[in-house]
C-alpha positions in Angstrom: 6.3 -1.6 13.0 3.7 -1.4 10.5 2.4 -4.9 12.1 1.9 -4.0 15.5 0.0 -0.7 14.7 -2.5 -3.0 12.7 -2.4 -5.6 15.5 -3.1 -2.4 18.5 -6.0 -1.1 16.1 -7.2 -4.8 15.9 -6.8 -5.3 19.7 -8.1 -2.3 20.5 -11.3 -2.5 19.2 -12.3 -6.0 20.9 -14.0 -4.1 23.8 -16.2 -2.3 21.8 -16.8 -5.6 19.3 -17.5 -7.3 22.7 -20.1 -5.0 23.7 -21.6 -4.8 20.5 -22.0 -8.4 20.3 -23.4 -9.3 23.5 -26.3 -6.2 22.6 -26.8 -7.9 19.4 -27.7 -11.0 21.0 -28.7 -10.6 24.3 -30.9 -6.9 23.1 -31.9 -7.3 19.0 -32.8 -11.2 19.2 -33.7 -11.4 22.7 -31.5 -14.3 24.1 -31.3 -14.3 27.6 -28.1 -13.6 29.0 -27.1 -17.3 29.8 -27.4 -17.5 26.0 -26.4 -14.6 24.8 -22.3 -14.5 26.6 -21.4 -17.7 25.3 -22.4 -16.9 21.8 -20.6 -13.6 21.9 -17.6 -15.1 23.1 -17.8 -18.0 20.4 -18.2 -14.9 18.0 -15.3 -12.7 19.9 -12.6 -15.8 19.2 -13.5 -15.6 15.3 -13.1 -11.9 15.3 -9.9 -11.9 17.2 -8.7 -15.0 15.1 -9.5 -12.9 11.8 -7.9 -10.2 12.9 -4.7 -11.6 14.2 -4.1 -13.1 11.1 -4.6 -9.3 9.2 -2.8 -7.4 11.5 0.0 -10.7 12.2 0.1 -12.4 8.4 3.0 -10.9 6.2 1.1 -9.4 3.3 1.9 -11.5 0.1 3.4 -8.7 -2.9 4.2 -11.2 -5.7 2.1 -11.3 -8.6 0.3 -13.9 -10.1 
């Protein structure tokens, strides 16, 4: 259970991520749009991919 409340916190926050994304490229560099949406897709599939693995990945608890 613990995994799928870290995986709908890490979903849930892709719209905002996505928004925030396309304003920092399209708004604080200035891209134009045509620009701009590709990168922050490129940039959304990292962030989803990191997160997945948090919210997915069993935790390791052995010590080294």
């Amino acid at each position: 259970m613990q995994r799928f409340l870290r995986y709908a916190i890490a979903m849930s926050a892709n719209i905002p991520l996505a928004f925030i994304a396309i304003w920092i490229w399209h708004d604080l560099f200035g891209l134009a749009m045509v620009w701009a949406s590709p990168i922050a897709t490129i940039c959304m599939i990292a962030i989803n991919y990191v997160l997945s693995r948090w919210a997915i990945r069993p935790h390791s608890t052995r010590i080294i």
